[in-house]
N, C-alpha and C positions, 0 to 999 in steps of 0.2 A: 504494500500500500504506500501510496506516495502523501509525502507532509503536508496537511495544511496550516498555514499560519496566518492568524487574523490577532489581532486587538481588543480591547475591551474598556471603556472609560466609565468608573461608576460615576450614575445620576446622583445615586441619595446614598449618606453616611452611615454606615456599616447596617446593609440592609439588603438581604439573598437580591440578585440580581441574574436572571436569563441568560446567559452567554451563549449558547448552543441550544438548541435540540434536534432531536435523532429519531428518525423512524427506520426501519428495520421490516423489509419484505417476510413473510411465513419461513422463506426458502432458504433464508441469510440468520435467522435467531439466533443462530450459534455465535456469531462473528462478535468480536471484541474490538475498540480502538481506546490508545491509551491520549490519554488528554494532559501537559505538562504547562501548566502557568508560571508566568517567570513578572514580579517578584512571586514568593510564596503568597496565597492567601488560599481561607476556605474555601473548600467547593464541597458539593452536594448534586446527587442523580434524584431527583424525582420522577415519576410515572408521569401518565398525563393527570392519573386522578388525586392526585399529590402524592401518593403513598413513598416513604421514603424507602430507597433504594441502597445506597450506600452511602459516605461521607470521607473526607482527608482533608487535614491542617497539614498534607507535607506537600504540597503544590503541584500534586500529579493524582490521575484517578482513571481508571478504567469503567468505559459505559462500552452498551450494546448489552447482549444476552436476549434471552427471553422474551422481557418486558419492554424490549424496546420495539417490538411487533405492534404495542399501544401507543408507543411516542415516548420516550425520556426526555427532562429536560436537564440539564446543564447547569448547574447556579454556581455563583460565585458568591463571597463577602468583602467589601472593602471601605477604607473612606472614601467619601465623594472626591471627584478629580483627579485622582489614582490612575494610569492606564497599567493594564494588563495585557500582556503578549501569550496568546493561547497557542498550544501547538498541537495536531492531531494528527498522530500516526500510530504504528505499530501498538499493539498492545503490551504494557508493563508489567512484568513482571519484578518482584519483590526485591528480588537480586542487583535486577539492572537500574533499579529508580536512584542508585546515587550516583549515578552514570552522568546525569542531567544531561 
């Protein structure tokens, strides 16, 4: 899978904010992409129906699976005016996240 790299500026002061979402065809569920934000901050997978998904304070997180056949979305926390650099490729594995 090839990288993709986008931006992020939070609106509002330390408050989940949208960065991505992901849908995911029946045929693909399985598929994983690792997600690595530079600087650190939290992120968070929600479903579409909010249900929480997973969570990381270490500035990287793996979405897809399953539930993203309903939609996950991507959140972020930070202060307002902050930009964040998102990167989306490969899936993380535990080993290689201090790889950065």
């Amino acid at each position: 899978m090839e990288q993709h790299i986008t931006t992020h500026t939070f609106k509002r002061d330390d408050a989940w904010e949208t960065i991505d979402t992901l849908w995911y065809s029946p045929f693909f569920y399985w598929q994983k992409n690792g997600v690595r934000v530079t600087p650190t901050v939290p992120l968070r997978i929600l479903t579409a129906f909010g249900t929480l998904i997973d969570e990381s304070d270490e500035g990287w997180i793996n979405n897809g699976g399953p539930s993203a056949i309903l939609m996950q979305r991507l959140q972020a926390r930070g202060p307002k005016g902050m930009m964040i650099r998102v990167e989306t490729g490969e899936e993380i594995r535990p080993e290689d996240a201090e790889e950065g």
